[in-house]
Phi, psi and omega in degrees: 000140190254118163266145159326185190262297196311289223281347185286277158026288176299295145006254213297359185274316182263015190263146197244355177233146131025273191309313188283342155300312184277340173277066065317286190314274215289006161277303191275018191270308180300320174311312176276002177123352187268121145270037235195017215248151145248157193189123204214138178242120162272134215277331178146145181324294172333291195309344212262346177275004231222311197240133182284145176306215127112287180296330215245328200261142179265142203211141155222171213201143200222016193287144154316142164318330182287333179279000161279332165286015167257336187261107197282146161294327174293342159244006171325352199218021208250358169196051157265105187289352166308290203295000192274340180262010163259010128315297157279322156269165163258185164087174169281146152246138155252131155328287168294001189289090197286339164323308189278011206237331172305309183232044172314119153280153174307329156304348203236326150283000000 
């Protein structure tokens, strides 16, 4: 059954384990249309002055294999500007937006 955004919300706010929190998301995520999630938490902002994004974020990921062979898991997240702006920033990035992109390293493009 596809629950709101509140109640998926509510749901996962109280939950302590891992496994039950991503069959949650990503079942009602697949209910919409996703074949997909990466999905990631830092432990905090400090460690990250300290530590490659890469090193510091706990991560689980429902991505096909090929899209890790295209990718090392070990930098994977160390020149991504999506996770450095859900991090440093608020608000959406769109990906396809070329403002976000301008002063962009080639690793990063």
């Amino acid at each position: 059954m596809k629950k709101s955004v509140a109640e998926i919300a509510r749901e996962a706010s109280g939950m302590t384990d891992m496994d039950a929190f991503w069959a949650l998301v990503h079942g009602q995520m697949e209910l919409r249309g996703v074949s997909s999630l990466l999905f990631g938490v830092v432990p905090s902002k400090r460690e990250l002055e300290h530590r490659r994004m890469s090193q510091s974020l706990i991560w689980k990921s429902s991505h096909k294999r090929e899209f890790f062979d295209v990718f090392d898991v070990d930098t994977l997240f160390d020149d991504d500007r999506t996770a450095e702006h859900c991090i440093h920033r608020a608000g959406v990035m769109l990906w396809h937006e070329a403002s976000n992109w301008q002063d962009a390293t080639p690793e990063q493009r």
